[in-house]
C-alpha positions as CSV (number, residue, x, y, z in Angstrom):
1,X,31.6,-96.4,-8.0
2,X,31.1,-93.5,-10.1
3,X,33.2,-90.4,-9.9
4,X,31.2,-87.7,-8.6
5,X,32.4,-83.6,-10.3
6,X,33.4,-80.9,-8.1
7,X,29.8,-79.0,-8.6
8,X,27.9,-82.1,-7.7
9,X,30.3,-82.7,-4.2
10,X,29.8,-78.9,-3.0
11,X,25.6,-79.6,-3.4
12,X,25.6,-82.4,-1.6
13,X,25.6,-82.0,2.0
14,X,24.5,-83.1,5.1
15,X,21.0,-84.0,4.5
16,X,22.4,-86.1,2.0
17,X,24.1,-88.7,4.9
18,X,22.3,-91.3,6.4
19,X,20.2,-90.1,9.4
20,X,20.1,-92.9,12.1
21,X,22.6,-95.1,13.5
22,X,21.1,-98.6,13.7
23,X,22.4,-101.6,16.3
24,X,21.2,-104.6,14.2
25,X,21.6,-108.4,15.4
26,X,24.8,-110.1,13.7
27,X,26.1,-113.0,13.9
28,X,28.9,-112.3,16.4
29,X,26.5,-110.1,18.3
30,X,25.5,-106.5,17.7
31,X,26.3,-104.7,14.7
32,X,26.2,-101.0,13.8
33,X,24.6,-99.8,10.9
34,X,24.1,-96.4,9.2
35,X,20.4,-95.6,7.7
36,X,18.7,-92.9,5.8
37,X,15.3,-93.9,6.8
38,X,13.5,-95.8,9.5
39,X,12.3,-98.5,6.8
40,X,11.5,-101.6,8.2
41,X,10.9,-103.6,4.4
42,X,7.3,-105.1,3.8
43,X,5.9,-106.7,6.6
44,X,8.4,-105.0,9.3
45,X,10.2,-108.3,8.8
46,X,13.3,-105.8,9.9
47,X,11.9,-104.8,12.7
48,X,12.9,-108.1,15.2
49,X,16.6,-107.5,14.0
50,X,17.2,-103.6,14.9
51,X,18.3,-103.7,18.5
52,X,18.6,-99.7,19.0
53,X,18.1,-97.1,16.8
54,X,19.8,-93.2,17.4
55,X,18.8,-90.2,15.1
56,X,22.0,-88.5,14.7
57,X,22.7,-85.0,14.7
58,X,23.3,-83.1,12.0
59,X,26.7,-82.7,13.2
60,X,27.8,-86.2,13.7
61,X,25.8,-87.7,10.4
62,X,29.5,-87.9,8.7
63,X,31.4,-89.4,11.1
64,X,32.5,-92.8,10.6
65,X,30.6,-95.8,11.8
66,X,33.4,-97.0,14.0
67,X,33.9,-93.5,15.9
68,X,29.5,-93.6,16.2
69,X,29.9,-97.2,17.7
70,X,32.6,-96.0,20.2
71,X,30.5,-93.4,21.1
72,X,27.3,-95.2,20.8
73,X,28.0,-98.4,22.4
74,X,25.7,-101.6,21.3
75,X,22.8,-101.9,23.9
76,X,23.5,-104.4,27.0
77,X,21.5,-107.6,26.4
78,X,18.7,-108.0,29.1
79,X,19.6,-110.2,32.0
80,X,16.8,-112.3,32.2
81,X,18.2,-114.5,35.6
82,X,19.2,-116.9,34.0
């Protein structure tokens, strides 16, 4: 990863982080994911794999994506009686 200079790290801010935390389908079950945009790929072929999707505040857009799970929790799967 490239080295970024002091000058460049004071312009960047937070409309620079990733806007929306993102509960994707994993293997093992949900998975949290930070995005900058709502972009589902060609087709939406995305789209059946996002669980949830948060915009964050401005405030919390740097926090770390363990402390937004914890305070985000994965969705509960539907109970469909079965």
């Amino acid at each position: 990863m490239a080295k970024r200079r002091a000058t460049d790290a004071n312009r960047t801010g937070v409309s620079d982080l990733p806007r929306f935390l993102v509960w994707v389908r994993g293997l093992e079950g949900p998975e949290p994911q930070k995005w900058a945009a709502l972009d589902f790929g060609i087709g939406d072929w995305r789209r059946p794999q996002v669980l949830a999707w948060l915009e964050l505040p401005e405030e919390e857009r740097q926090l770390s994506l363990s402390m937004l799970a914890r305070r985000y929790p994965p969705p509960r799967p539907e109970d469909n009686g079965g």
